[in-house]
C-alpha positions as CSV (number, residue, x, y, z in Angstrom):
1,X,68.4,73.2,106.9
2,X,67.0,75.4,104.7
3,X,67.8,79.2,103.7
4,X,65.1,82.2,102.7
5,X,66.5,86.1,102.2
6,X,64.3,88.7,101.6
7,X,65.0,92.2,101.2
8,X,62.9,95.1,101.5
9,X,62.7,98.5,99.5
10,X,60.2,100.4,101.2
11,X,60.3,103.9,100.6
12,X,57.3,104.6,102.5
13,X,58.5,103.2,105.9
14,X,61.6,101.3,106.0
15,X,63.4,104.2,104.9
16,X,63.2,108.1,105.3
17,X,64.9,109.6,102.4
18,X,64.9,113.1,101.4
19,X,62.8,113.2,97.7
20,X,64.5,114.9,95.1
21,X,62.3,118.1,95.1
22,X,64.0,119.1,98.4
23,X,67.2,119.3,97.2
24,X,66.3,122.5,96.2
25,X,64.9,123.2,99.5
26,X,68.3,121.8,101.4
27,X,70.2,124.3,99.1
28,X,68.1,127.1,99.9
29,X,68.3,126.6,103.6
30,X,71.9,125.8,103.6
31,X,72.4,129.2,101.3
32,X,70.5,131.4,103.6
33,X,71.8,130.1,106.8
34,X,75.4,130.1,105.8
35,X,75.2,134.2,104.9
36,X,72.9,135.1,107.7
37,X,75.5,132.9,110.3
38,X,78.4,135.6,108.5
39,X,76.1,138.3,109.0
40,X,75.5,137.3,112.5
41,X,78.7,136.8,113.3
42,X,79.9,140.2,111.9
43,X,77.6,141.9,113.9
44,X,78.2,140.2,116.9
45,X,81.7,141.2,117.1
46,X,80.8,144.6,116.0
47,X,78.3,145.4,118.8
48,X,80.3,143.3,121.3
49,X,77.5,140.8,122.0
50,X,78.2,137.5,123.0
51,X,74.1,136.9,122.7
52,X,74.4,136.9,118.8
53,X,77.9,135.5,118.4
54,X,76.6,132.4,120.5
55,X,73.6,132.5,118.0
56,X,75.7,132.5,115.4
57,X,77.3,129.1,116.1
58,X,73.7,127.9,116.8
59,X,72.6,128.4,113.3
60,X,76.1,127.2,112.4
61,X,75.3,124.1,114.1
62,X,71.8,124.0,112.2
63,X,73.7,124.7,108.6
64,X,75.7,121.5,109.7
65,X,72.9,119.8,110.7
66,X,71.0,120.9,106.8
67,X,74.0,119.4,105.1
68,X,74.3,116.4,107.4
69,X,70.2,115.6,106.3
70,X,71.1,116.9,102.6
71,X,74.3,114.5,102.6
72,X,72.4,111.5,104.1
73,X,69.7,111.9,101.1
74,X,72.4,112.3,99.0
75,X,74.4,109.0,100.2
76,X,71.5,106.7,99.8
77,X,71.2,107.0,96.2
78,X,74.6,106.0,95.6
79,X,75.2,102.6,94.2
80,X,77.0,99.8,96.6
81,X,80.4,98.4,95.2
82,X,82.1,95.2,95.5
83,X,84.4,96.3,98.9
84,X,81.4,99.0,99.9
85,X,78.6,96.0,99.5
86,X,75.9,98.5,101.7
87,X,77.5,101.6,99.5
88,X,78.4,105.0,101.5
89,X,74.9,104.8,103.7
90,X,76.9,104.6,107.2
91,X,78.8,108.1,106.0
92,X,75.9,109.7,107.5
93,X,76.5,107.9,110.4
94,X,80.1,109.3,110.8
95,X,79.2,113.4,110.3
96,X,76.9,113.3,112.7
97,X,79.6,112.0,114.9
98,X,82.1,114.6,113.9
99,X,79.4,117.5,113.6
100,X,78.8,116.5,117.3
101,X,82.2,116.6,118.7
102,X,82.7,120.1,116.4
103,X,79.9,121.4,118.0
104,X,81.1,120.5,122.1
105,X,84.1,122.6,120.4
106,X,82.3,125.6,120.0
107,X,80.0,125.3,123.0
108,X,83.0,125.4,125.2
109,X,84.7,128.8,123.4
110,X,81.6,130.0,123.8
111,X,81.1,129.6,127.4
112,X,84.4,130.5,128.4
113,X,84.2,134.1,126.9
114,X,80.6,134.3,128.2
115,X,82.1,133.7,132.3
116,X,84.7,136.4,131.0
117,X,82.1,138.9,130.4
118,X,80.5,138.3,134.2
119,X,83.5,139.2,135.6
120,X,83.7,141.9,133.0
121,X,80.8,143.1,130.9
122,X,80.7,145.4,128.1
123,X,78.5,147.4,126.6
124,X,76.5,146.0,123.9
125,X,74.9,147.8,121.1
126,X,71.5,146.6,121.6
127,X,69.8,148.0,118.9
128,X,72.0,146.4,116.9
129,X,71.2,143.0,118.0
130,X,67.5,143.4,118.0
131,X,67.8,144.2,114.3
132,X,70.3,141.2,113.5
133,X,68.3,139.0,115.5
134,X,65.0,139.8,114.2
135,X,66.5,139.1,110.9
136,X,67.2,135.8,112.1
137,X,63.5,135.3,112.6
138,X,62.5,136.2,109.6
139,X,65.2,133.7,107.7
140,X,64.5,130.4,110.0
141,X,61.1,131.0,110.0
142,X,61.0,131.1,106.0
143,X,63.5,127.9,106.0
144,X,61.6,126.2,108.3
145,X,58.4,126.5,106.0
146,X,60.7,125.3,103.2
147,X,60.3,121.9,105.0
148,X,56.8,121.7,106.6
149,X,55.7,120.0,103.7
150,X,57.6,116.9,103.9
151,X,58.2,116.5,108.3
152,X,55.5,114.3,108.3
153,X,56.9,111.7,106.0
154,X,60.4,112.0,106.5
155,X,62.6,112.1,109.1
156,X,65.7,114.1,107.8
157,X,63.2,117.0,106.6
158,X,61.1,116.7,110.1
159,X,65.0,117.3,111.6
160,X,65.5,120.2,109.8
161,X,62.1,121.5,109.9
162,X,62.1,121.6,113.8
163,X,65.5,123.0,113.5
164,X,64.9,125.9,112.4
165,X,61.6,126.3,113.9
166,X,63.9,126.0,117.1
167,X,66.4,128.3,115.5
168,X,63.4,131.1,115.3
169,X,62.4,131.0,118.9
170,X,66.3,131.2,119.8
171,X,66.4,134.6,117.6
172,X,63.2,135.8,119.2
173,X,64.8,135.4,122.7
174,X,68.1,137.5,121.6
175,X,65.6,140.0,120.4
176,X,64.1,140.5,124.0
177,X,67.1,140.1,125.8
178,X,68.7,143.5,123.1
179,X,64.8,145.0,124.3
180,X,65.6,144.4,128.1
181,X,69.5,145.6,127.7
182,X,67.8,148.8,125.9
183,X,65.2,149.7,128.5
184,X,67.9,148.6,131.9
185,X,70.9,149.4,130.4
186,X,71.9,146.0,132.6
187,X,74.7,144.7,130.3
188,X,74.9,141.4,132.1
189,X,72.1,140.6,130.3
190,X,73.8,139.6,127.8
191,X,76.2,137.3,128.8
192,X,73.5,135.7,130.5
193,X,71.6,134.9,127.6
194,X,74.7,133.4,125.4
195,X,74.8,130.9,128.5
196,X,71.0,130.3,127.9
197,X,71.9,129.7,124.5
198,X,74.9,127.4,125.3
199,X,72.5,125.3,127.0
200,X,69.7,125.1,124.0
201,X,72.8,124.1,121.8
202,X,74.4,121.4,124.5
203,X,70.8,120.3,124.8
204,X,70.7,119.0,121.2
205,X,73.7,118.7,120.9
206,X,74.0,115.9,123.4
207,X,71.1,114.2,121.8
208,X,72.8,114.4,118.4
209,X,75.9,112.8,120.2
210,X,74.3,110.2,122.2
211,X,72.4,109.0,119.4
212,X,75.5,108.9,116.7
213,X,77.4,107.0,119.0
214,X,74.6,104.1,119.5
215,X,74.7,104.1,115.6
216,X,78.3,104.1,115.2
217,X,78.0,100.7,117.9
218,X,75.8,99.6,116.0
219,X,72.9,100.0,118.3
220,X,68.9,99.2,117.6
221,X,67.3,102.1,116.3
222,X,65.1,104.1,118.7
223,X,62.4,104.2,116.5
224,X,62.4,100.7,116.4
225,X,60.9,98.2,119.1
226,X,63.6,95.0,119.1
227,X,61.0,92.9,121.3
228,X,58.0,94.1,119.2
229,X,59.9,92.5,116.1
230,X,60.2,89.5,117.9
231,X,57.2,88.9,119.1
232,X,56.0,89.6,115.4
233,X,58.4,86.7,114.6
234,X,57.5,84.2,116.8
235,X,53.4,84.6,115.6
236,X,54.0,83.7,112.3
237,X,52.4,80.7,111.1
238,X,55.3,77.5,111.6
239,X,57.3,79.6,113.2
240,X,58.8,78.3,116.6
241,X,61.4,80.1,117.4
242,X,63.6,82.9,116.8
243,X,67.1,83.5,117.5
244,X,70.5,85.7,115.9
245,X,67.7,88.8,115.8
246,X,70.2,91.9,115.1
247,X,68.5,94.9,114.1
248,X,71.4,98.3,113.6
249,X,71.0,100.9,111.3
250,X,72.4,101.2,107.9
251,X,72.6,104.7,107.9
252,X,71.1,108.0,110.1
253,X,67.9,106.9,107.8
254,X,68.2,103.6,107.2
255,X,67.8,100.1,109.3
256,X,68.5,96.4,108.1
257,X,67.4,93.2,110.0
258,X,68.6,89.5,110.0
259,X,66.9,86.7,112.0
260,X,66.7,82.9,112.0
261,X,63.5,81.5,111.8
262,X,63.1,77.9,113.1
263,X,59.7,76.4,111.0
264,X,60.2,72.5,111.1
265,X,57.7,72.0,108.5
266,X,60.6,73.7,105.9
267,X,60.9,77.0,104.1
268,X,57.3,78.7,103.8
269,X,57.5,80.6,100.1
270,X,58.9,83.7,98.9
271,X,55.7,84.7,99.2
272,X,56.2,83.9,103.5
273,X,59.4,86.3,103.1
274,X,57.9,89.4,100.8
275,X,55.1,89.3,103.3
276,X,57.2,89.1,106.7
277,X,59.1,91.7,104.9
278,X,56.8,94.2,103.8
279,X,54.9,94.2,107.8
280,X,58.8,94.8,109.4
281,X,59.0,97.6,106.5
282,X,55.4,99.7,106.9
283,X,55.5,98.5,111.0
284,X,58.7,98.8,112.3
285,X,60.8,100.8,110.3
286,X,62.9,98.2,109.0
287,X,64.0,98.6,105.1
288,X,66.2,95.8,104.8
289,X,65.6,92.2,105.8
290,X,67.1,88.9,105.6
291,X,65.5,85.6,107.2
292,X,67.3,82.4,107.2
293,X,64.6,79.4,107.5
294,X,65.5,76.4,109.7
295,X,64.0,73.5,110.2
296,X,66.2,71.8,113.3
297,X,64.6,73.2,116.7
298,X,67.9,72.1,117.8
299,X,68.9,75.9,116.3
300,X,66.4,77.2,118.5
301,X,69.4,77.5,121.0
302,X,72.4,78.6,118.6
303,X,73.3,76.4,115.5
């Protein structure tokens, strides 16, 4: 029996890091969010409108979401260790996690003092929340563009990019529903768009759960095609079987492969195993591989 590892470092495919130049552009979005969700909030309380206090823990839940992309660029240039062999990659792995269990916090206090308001609404100061809203616009809109550059290439900045593309269309609905409480003078209105807004946030924000979950279980990727990678396998020349395929991810950027390759004829090369690795990596999203060559078909069935 015979053994062949290769691993991968490609940046262009098997991995989705943040470059350096938008650190800058994390810390500007994160800076900018962060005082607008204080100013929100403020004003929220102050006009007695649950529509822009439940906007404010939307863009709080995008801030989170900045600094979860930010950290997981962050986290893959740290250097493994002896007891952290992979280094702090699956960190990523655990905020999103919490940041989704944080955020099913909020959504509930939310929605509770929205059904409050049915039973008892209150007038809201709707020019107020035009203004504060339309502000909001302006901000996601400008983070958003802080991103467009890079959503193509990367997966954290295409996250944040269409978060606060999303963020901007959320701000433009509180902005009609302050128009519509203006012109009616209906002030359930406004309850009924922080329950609107509730269910943008659950919507993502059971996405964000489902998904860190199958990570945390370390589940295959989405983005990655478990049978495709097989079948890739199996049609490489001397190859007649493959078995012990795992594929998880490494981190929320970040998968690693290992397979057994039966090929009777013995180990192909190195240069088999850079070129095996290099398709999986530009193909199929897969960074890090390891193959273990066998010759005995008997392994074809567990060794």
């Amino acid at each position: 029996m015979g053994a062949g590892h290769s691993h991968s470092h490609d940046h262009g495919a098997g991995h989705s890091h943040a470059p350096a130049d938008f650190g800058r552009a994390f810390a500007i979005g994160v800076g900018l969010n962060t005082a607008f969700v204080a100013v929100e909030a403020f004003y929220g309380f102050a006009a007695d409108s649950m529509a822009l206090i439940a906007d404010a823990g939307h863009n709080l839940s995008d801030v989170l979401s900045l600094l979860l992309a930010w950290g997981a660029s962050v986290a893959a240039k740290k250097p493994a260790s002896q007891r952290y062999t992979y280094g702090y990659k699956s960190s990523t792995i655990l905020a999103a996690l919490a940041n989704a269990m944080l955020l099913l916090i909020a959504i509930g206090m939310i929605l509770v003092e929205a059904i409050q308001r049915f039973s008892d609404p209150q007038p809201v100061a709707a020019g107020t929340v035009m203004v504060v809203a339309g502000i909001g616009i302006v901000i996601n809109t400008v983070t958003a563009l802080l991103f467009m550059r890079g959503r193509k290439s990367d997966l954290n900045v295409r996250g944040a990019y269409l978060h606060m593309a999303a963020d901007a269309a959320v701000s433009a609905g509180v902005v009609l529903a302050g128009a519509a409480i203006w012109w009616t003078g209906l002030a359930w209105i406004d309850p009924v768009t922080s329950v609107v807004i509730v269910a943008v946030i659950a919507w993502g924000t059971w996405g964000l759960l489902k998904e860190s979950v199958s990570m945390a279980l370390n589940a295959v990727p989405d983005a990655v095609d478990q049978e495709g990678v097989k079948s890739f396998l199996e049609g490489q020349d001397g190859v007649v079987a493959v078995h012990d395929l795992h594929i998880w991810p490494m981190s929320t950027t970040e998968t690693a492969m290992t397979a057994h390759l039966v090929i009777p004829e013995g180990h192909p090369g190195d240069d088999f195993l850079r070129r095996v690795a290099d398709e999986l990596a530009h193909h199929h999203r897969i960074g890090h591989t390891t193959l273990q060559i066998e010759r005995d078909r008997a392994c074809a069935t567990g060794c």
